[in-house]
C-alpha positions as CSV (number, residue, x, y, z in Angstrom):
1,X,-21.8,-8.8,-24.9
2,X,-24.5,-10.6,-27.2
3,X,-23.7,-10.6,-30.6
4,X,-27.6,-8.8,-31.5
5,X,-26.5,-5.9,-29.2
6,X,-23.2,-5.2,-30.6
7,X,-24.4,-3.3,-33.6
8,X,-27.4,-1.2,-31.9
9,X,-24.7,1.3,-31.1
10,X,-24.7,4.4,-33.2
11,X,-21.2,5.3,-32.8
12,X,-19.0,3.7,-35.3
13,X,-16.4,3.4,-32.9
14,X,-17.9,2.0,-30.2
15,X,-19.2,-0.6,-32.4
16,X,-16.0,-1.7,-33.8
17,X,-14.4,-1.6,-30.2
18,X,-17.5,-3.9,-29.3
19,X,-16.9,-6.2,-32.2
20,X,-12.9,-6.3,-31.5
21,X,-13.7,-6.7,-27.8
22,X,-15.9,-9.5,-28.8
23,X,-13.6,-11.3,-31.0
24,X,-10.4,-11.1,-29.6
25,X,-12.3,-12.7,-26.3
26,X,-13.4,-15.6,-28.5
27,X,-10.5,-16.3,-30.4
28,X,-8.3,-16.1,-27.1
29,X,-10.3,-18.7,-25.2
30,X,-10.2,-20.5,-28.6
31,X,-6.0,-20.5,-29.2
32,X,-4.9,-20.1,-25.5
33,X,-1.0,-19.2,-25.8
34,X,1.5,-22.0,-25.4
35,X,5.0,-21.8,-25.1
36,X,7.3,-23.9,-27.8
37,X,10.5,-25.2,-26.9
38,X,13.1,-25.2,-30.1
39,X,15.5,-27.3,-30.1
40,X,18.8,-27.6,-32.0
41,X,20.9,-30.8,-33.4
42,X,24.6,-29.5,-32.1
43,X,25.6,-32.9,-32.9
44,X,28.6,-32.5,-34.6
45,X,29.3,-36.1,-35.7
46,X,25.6,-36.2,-37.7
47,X,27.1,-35.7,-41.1
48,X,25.0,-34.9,-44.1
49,X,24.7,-39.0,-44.8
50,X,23.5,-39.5,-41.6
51,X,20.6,-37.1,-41.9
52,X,19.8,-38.9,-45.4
53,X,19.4,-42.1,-43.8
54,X,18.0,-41.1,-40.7
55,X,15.1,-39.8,-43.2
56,X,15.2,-42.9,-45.3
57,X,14.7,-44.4,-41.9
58,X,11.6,-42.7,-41.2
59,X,10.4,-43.6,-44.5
60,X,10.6,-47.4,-43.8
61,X,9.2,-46.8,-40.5
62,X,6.0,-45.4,-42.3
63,X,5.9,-47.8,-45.2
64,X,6.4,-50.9,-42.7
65,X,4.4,-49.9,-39.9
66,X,1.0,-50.0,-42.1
67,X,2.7,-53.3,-43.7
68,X,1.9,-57.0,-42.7
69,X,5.1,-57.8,-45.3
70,X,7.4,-60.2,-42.9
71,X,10.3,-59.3,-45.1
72,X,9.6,-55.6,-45.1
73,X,9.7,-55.2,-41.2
74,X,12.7,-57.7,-41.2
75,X,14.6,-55.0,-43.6
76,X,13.6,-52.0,-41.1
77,X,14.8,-53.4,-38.3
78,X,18.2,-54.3,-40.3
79,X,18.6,-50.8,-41.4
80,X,18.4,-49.6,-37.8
81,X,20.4,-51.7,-36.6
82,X,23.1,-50.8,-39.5
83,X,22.3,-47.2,-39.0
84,X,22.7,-47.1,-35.2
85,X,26.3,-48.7,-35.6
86,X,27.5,-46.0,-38.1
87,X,26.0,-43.0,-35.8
88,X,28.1,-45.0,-33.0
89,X,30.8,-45.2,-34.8
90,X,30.9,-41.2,-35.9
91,X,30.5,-40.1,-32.9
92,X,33.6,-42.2,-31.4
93,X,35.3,-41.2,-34.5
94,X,34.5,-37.2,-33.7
95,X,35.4,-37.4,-30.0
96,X,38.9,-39.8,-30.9
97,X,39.8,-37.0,-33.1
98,X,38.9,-34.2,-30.7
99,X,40.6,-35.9,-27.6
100,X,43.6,-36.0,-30.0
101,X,43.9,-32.4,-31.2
102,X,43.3,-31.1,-28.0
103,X,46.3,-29.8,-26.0
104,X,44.9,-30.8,-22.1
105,X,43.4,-34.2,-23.3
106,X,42.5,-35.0,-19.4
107,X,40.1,-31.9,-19.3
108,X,38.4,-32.8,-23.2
109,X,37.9,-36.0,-22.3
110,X,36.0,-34.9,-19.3
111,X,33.9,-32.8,-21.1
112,X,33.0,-35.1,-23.3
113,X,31.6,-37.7,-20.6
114,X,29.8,-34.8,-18.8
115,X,28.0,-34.1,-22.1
116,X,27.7,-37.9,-22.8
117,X,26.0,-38.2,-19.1
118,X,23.8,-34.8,-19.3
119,X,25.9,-33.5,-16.7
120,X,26.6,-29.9,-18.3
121,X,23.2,-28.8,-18.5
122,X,22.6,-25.8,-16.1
123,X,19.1,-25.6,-14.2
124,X,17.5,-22.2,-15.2
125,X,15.0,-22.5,-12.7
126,X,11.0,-22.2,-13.2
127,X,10.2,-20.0,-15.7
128,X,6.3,-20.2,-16.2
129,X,3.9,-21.3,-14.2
130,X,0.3,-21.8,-14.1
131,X,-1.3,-20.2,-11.3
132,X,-5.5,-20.2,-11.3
133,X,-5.9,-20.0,-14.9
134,X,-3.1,-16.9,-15.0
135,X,0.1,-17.6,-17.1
136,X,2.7,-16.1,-14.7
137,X,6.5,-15.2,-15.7
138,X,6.9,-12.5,-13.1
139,X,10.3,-14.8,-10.9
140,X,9.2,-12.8,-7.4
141,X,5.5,-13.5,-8.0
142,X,6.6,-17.5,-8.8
143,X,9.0,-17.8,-5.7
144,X,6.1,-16.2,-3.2
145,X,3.9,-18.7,-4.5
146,X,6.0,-21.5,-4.0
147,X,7.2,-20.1,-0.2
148,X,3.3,-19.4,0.3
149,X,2.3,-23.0,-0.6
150,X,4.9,-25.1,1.3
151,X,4.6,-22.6,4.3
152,X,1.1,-24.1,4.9
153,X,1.5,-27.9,3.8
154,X,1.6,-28.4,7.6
155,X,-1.7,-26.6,8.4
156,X,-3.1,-28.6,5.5
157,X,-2.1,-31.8,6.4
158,X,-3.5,-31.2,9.7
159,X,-7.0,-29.9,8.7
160,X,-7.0,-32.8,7.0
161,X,-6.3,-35.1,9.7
162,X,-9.6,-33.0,12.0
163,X,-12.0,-33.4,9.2
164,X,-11.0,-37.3,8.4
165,X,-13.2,-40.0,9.9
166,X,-10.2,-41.8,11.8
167,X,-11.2,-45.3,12.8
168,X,-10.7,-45.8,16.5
169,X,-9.4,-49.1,16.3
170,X,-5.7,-49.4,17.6
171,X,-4.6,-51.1,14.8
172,X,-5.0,-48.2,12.4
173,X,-1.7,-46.7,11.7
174,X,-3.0,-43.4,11.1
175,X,-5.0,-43.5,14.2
176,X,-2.0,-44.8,16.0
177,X,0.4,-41.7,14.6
178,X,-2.4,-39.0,15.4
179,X,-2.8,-40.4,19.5
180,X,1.0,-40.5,19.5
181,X,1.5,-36.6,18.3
182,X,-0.9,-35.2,20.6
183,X,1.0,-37.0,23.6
184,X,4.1,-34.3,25.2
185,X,7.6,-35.4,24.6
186,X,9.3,-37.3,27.4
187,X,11.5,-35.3,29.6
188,X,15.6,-36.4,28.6
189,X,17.8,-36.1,30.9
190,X,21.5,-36.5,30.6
191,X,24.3,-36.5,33.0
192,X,27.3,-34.7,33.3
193,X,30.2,-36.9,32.2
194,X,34.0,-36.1,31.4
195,X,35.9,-36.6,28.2
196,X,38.3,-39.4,30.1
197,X,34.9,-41.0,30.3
198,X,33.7,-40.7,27.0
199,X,37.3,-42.3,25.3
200,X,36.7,-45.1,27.9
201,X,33.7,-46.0,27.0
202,X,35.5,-46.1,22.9
């Protein structure tokens, strides 16, 4: 609806539906939705220190990445360095002291290397997907969509091959593959054999 038109309504309501209409159109193509993912620090081993420094850290980064001061970016990568050994070392202090406490040490320390190695993370699947411009979380509507799309890669694929201009010569690969797969199987035939044979034979 064109903004000179909305108002030329003499029902109040219908203008203000107009005007909502109108505006919640624009400011939805303006601020499409997005979806945020959150995530938490469960690290137990970052102590209260650490979260200082790692802060200090970003600090430096700012201050020395607008610097040309040799001695500034040397002390940066110093502190890092520092700082990455002391995270290093909490953390083997926090899984020492947990392997210790804990009453089936074989299992703990198990856990700890599938957390270590990303291993303990569980696949939720797809939970949004973009489909034509359409945000869709329906899971039945998602898994059709997938089955529907691999279901005709094949008919795709070929289409493709019919409309492409395949050169003739015989030294085309492509040409080569598309002769071959339009030529019938040969026929295999196998004789009858015995399993005495067979352990012969190995």
């Amino acid at each position: 609806m064109k903004t000179g038109t909305m108002f030329t309504e003499e029902d109040v309501n219908t203008v203000f539906n107009n005007f909502l209409s109108t505006y919640l159109r624009i400011f939805n193509s303006s601020f499409p939705l997005q979806t945020v993912y959150i995530t938490h620090n469960n690290k137990p081993w970052i102590t209260a220190g650490i979260k200082t420094s790692c802060q200090h850290k970003r600090e430096l980064y700012l201050i020395s990445r607008d610097s040309d001061n040799s001695k500034l970016k040397a002390h940066y990568k110093s502190y890092c360095l520092i700082l990455s050994k002391v995270i290093k070392a909490a953390k083997q202090l926090y899984y020492n002291s947990k392997i210790s406490k804990s009453n089936n040490k074989i299992k703990t320390t198990w856990d700890i290397i599938k957390i270590e190695t990303c291993k303990n993370h569980t696949n939720k699947g797809t939970q949004l997907i973009n489909i034509d411009g359409n945000l869709i979380t329906n899971q039945q509507s998602i898994a059709n969509y997938f089955n529907n799309y691999f279901l005709t890669v094949a008919d795709r694929i070929n289409s493709n091959i019919k409309n492409d201009k395949i050169s003739l010569s015989h030294d085309n690969p492509i040409h080569c593959l598309y002769k071959n797969s339009k030529l019938p199987c040969s026929n295999m035939k196998i004789k009858y054999t015995t399993p005495k044979e067979i352990e012969k034979n190995y």
